[in-house]
MIGU-267642 format. One record per atom (N, C-alpha, C): z, y, x; atom name; residue number from 1; chain. Coordinates in nm, 4 decimals, always signed. Example, Ala and Ser with C-alpha at 12.3 -4.5 7.8 and 13.67 -1.06 7.14 Angstrom:
! MIGU-267642
       pz       py       px atom seq mol
  +0.7800  -0.5690  +1.3190    N   1   A
  +0.7800  -0.4500  +1.2300   CA   1   A
  +0.7800  -0.3300  +1.3200    C   1   A
  +0.7080  -0.2250  +1.2850    N   2   A
  +0.7140  -0.1060  +1.3670   CA   2   A
  +0.7870  +0.0030  +1.2900    C   2   A
//
This chain:
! MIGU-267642
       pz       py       px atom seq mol
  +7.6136 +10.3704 +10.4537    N   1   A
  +7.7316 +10.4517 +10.4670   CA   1   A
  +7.7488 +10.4886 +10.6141    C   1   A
  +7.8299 +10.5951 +10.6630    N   2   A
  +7.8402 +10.6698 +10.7886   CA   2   A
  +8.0137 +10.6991 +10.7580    C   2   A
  +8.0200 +10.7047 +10.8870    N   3   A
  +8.1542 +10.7229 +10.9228   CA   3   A
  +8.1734 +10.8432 +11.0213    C   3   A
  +8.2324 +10.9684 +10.9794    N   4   A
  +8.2902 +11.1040 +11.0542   CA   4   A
  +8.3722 +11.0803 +11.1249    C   4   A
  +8.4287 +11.1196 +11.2268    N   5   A
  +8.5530 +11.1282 +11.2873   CA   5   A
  +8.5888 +11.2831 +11.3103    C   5   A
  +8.7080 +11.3829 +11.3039    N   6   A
  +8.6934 +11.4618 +11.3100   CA   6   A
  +8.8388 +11.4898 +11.3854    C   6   A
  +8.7932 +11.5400 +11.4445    N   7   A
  +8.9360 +11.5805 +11.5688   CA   7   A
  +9.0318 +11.7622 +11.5315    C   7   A
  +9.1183 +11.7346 +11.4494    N   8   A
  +9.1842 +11.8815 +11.4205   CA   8   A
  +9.2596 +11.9139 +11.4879    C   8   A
  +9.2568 +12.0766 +11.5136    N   9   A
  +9.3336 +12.1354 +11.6510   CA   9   A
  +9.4374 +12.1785 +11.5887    C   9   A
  +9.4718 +12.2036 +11.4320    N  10   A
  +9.5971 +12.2194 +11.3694   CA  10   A
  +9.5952 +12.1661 +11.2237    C  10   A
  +9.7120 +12.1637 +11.1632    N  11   A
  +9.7254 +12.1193 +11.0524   CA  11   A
  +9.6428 +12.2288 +10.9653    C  11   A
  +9.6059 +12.3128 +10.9941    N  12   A
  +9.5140 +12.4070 +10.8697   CA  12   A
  +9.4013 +12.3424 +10.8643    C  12   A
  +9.3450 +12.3462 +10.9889    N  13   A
  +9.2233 +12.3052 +10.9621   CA  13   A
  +9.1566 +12.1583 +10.9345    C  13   A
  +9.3003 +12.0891 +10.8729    N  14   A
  +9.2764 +11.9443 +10.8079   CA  14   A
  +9.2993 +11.9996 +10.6733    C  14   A
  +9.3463 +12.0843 +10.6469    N  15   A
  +9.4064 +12.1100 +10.4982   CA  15   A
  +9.2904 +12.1734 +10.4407    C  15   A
  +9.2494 +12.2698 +10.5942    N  16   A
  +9.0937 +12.3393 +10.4528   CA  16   A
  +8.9743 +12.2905 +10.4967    C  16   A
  +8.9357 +12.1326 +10.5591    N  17   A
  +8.8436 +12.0368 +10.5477   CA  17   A
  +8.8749 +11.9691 +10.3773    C  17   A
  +9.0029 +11.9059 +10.4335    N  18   A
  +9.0209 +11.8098 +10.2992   CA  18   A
  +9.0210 +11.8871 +10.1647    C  18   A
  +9.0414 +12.0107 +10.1309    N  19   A
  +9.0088 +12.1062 +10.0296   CA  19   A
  +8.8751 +12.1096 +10.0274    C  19   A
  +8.7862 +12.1335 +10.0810    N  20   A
  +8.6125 +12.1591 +10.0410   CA  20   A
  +8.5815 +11.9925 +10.0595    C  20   A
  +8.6406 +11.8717 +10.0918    N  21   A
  +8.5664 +11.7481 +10.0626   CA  21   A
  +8.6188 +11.7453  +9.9100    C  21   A
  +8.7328 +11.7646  +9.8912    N  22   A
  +8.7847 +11.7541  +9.7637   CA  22   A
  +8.7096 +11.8189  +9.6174    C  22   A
  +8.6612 +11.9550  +9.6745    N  23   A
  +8.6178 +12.0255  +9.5948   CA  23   A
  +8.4509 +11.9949  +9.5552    C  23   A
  +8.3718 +11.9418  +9.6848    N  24   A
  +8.3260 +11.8870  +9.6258   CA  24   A
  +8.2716 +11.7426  +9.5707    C  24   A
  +8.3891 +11.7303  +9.5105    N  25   A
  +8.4330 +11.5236  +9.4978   CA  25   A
  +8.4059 +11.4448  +9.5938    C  25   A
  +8.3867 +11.4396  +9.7129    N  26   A
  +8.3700 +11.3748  +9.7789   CA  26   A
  +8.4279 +11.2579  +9.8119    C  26   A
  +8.3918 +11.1197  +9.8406    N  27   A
  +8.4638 +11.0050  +9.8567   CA  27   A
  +8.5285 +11.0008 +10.0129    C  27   A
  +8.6504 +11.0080 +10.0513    N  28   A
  +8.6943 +10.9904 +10.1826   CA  28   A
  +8.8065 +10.8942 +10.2152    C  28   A
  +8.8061 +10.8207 +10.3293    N  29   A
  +8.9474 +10.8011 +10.3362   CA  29   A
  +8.9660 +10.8014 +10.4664    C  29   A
  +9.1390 +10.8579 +10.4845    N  30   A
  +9.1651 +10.8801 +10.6244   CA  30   A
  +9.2440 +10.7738 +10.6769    C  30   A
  +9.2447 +10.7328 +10.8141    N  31   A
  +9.2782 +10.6065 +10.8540   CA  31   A
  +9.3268 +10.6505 +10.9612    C  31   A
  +9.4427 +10.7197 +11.0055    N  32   A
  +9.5201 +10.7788 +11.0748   CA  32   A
  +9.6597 +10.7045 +11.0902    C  32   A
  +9.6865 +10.6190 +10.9337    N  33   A
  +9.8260 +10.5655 +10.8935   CA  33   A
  +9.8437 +10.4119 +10.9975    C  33   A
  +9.9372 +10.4049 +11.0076    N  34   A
  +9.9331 +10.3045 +11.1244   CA  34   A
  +9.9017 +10.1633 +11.0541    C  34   A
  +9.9223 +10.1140 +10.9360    N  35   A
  +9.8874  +9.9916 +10.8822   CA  35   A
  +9.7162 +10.0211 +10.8998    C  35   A
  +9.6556 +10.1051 +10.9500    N  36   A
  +9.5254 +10.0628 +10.9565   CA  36   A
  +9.4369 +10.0370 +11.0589    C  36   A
  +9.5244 +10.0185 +11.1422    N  37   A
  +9.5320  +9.9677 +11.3076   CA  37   A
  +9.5719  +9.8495 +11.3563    C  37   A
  +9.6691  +9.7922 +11.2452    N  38   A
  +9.7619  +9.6670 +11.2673   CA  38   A
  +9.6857  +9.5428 +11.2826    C  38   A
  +9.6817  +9.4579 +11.3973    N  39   A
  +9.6592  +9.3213 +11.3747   CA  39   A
  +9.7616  +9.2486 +11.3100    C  39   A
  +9.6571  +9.1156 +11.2475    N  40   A
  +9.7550  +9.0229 +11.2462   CA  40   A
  +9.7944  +8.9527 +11.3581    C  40   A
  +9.8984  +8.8440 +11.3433    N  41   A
  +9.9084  +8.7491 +11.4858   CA  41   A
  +9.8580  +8.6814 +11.5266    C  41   A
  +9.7868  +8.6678 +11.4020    N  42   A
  +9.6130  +8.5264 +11.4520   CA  42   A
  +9.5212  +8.5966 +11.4980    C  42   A
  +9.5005  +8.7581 +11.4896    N  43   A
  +9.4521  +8.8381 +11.5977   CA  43   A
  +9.5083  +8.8434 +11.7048    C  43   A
  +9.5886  +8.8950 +11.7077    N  44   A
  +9.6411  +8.9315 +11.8378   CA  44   A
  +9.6235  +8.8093 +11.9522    C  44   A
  +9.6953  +8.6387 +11.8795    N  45   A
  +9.6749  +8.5387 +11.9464   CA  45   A
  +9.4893  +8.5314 +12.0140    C  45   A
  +9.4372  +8.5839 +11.9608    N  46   A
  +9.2858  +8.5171 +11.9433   CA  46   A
  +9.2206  +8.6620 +12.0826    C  46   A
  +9.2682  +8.7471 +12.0538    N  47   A
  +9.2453  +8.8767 +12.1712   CA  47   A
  +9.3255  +8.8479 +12.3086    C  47   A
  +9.4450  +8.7806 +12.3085    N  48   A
  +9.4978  +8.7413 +12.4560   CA  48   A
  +9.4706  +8.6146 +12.4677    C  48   A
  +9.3972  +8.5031 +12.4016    N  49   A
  +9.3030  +8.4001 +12.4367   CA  49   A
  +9.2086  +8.4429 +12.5131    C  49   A
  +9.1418  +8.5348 +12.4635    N  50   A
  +9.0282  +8.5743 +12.4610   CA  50   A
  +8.9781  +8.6457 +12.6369    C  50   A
  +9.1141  +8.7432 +12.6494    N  51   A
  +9.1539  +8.7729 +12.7686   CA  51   A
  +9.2330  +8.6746 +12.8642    C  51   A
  +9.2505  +8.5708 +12.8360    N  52   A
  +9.2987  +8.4696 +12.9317   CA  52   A
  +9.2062  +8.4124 +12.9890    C  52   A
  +9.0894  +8.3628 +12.9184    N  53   A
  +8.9981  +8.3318 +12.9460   CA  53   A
  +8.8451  +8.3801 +12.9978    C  53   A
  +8.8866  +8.5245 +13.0170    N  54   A
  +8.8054  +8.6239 +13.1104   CA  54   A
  +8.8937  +8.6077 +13.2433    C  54   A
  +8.9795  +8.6716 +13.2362    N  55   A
  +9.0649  +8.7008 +13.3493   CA  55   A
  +9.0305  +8.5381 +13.4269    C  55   A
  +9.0849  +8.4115 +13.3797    N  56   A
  +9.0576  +8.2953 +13.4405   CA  56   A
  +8.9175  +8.2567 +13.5129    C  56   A
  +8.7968  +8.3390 +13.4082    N  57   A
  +8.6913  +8.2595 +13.4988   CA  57   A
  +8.6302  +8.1903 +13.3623    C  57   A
  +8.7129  +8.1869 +13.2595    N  58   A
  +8.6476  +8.0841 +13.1896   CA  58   A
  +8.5225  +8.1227 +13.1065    C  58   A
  +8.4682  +8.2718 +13.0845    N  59   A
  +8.3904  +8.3469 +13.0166   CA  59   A
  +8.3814  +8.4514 +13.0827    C  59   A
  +8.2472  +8.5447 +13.0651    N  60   A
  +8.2037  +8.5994 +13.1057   CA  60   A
  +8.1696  +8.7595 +13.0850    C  60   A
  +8.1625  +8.8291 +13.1144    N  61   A
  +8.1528  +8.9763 +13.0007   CA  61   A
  +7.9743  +8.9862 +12.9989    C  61   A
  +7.9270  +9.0139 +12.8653    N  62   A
  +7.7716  +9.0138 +12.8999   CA  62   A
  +7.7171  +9.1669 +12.8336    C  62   A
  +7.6516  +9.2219 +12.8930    N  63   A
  +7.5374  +9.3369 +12.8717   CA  63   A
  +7.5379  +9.3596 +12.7479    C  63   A
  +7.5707  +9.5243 +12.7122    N  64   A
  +7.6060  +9.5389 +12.5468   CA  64   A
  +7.4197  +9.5231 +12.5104    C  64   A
  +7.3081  +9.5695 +12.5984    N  65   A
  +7.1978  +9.5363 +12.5374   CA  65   A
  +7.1620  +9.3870 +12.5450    C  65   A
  +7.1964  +9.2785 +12.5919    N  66   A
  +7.1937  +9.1207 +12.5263   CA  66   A
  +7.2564  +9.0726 +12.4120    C  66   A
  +7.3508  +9.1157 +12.3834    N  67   A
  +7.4527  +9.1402 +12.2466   CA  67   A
  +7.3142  +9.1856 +12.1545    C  67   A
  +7.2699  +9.3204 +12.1332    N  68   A
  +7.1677  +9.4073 +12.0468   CA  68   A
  +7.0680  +9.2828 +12.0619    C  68   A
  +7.0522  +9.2580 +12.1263    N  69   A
  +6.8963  +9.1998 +12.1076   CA  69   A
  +6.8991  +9.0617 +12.0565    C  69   A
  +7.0451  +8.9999 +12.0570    N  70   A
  +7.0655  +8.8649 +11.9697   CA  70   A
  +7.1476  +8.8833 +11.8275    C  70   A
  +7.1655  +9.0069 +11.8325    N  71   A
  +7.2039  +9.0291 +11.6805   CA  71   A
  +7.0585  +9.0668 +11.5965    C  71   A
  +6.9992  +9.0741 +11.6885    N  72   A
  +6.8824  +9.1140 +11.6001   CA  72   A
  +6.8113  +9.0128 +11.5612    C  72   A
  +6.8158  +8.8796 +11.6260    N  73   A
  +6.7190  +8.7683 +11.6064   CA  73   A
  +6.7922  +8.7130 +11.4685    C  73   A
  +6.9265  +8.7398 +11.4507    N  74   A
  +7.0448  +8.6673 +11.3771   CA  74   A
  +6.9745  +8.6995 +11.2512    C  74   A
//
């Protein structure tokens, strides 16, 4: 599966996208609505841990290609 993002410069031209996905059945969903952004608080707690412990010293930020190359061994 792939994920679009599509940036509209007016409300028409969301209305006559979502008309030709519609038309031809297409499966979509738009995630614009704010419950689909929302953490919980055991997120939120776990993201300003997370940043306490950068900011402190206690962890480190590492190379998005060392990340790739140990997800790959995973």
């Amino acid at each position: 599966m792939r994920t679009l993002t599509f940036n509209f410069h007016n409300e028409q031209e969301e209305k006559v996208l979502l008309a030709f996905l519609d038309s031809l059945k297409y499966d979509y969903r738009r995630v614009d609505e704010p419950e689909d952004f929302l953490l919980s608080e055991e997120e939120v707690k776990g993201l300003l841990q997370t940043k306490r412990n950068f900011v402190e010293g206690r962890t480190t930020a590492r190379p998005w290609e060392d990340i790739k190359r140990d997800l790959r061994r995973a």
